[in-house]
C-alpha positions in Angstrom: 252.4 150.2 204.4 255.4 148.1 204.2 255.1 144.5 204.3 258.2 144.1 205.8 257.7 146.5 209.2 254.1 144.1 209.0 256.2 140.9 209.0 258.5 142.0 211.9 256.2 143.0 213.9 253.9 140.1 213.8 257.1 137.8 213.9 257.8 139.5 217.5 254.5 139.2 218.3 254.6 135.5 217.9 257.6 134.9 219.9 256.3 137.2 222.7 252.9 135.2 222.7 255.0 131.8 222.3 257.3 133.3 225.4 254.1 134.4 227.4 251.6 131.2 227.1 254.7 128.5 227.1 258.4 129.6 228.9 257.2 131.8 230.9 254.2 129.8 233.0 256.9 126.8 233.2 259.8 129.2 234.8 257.4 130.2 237.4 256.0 126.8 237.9 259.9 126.1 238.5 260.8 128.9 240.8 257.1 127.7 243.0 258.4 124.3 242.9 261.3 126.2 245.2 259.4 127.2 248.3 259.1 130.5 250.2 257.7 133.2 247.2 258.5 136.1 249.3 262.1 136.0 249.0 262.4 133.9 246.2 264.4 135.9 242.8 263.6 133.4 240.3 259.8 133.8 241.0 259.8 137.6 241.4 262.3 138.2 237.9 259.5 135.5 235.6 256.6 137.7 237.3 258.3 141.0 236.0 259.2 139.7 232.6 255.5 138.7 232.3 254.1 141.7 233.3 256.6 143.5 230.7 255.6 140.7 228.0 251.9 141.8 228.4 252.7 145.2 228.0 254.8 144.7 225.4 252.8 142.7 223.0 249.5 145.5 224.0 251.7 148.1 222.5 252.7 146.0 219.1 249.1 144.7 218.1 248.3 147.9 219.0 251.0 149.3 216.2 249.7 146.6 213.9 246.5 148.4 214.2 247.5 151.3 212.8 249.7 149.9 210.7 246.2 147.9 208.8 244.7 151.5 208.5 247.1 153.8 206.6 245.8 154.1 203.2 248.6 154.9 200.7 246.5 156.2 198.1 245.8 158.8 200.8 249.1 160.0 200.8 249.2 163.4 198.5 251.3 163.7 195.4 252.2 166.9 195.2 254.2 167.5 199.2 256.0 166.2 201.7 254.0 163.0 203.2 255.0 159.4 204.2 257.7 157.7 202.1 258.8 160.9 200.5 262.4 161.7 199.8 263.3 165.1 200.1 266.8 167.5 199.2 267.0 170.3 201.2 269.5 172.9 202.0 270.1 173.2 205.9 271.3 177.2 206.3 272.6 176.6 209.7 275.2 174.0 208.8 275.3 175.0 204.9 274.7 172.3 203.3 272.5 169.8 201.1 271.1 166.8 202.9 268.4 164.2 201.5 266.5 162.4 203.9 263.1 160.3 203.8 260.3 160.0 206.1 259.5 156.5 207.4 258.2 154.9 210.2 259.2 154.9 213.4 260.3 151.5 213.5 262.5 152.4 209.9 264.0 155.7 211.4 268.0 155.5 210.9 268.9 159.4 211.3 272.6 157.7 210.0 271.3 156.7 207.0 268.9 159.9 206.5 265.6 157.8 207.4 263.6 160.3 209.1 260.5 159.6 211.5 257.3 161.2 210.2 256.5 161.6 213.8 260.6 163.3 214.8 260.4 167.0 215.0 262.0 166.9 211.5 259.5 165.0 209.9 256.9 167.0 211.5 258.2 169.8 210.0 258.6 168.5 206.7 255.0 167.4 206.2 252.7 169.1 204.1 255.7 171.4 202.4 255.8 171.6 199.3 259.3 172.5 197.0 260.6 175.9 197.6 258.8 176.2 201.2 261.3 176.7 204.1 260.7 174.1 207.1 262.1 175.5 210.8 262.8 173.1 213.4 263.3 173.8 216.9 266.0 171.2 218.1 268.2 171.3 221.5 271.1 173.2 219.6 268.9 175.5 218.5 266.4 176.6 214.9 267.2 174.6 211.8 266.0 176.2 208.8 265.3 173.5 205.9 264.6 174.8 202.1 263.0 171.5 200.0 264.9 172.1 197.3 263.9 168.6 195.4 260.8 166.4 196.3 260.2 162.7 195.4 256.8 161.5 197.0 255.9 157.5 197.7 253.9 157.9 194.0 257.4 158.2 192.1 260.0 156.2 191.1 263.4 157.2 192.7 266.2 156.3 190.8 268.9 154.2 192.8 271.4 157.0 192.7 269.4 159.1 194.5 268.9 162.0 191.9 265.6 163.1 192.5 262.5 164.4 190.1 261.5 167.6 191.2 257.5 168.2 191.7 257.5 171.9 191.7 254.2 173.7 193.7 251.4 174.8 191.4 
């Protein structure tokens, strides 16, 4: 998995934790320090943005989690899986687009970083070269030929020109 998405996360993590056990029980110990609780803001708004801290850092060690248990030799070699880069020919707007599946916390549709979990990812796991992917967006069916694939296991040239793995 990539160290980096590791690194951010546990860097947020940290701050949230620092936030939580340090600025946070000294706001409220300020806004007690006020008087009446039931109508007082400051009190109410630390209380909410502890509640959200706790949920918030539950949901990233809970990422990090999964994050410790994806096995990249488990990834196949031979179709569409994590950190693949794949060509394909879009029919309903024409044209070639590349795009590669990452995380969710890498997506970047703008730069053709594509979730594995976005309905385009989803569709695009497990294909091999030649298949045909449909997607079912808001504007209606996308049809998606692979026309080149480049899985995590190869090297992909900086400019993008893609070796093709062709289905046996």
């Amino acid at each position: 998995m990539p160290e980096h998405i590791k690194a951010r996360l546990a860097e947020e993590i940290k701050a949230l934790e620092h936030e939580l056990t340090t600025e946070l029980p000294a706001e409220i110990k300020k806004a007690v320090a006020l008087g009446d609780l039931s109508e007082n803001a400051e009190y109410h708004m630390a209380k909410q943005r502890q509640v959200f801290v706790n949920a918030r850092l539950g949901q990233l060690k809970k990422r990090m989690g999964e994050l410790a248990m994806v096995n990249l030799a488990n990834i196949p070699a031979d179709r569409v899986g994590f950190g693949s880069t794949i060509t394909v020919f879009d029919s309903s707007k024409d044209e070639e687009i590349i795009y590669k599946l990452v995380t969710s916390e890498e997506s970047d549709v703008t730069k053709g970083l594509i979730s594995t979990t976005s309905p385009i990812g989803r569709a695009l796991l497990g294909k091999f070269v030649g298949d045909t992917a449909v997607v079912v967006t808001p504007n209606g069916k996308r049809e998606l030929e692979i026309l080149k694939l480049a899985t995590i296991h190869d090297v992909v040239p900086e400019d993008k020109t893609l070796p093709e793995v062709t289905k046996e």
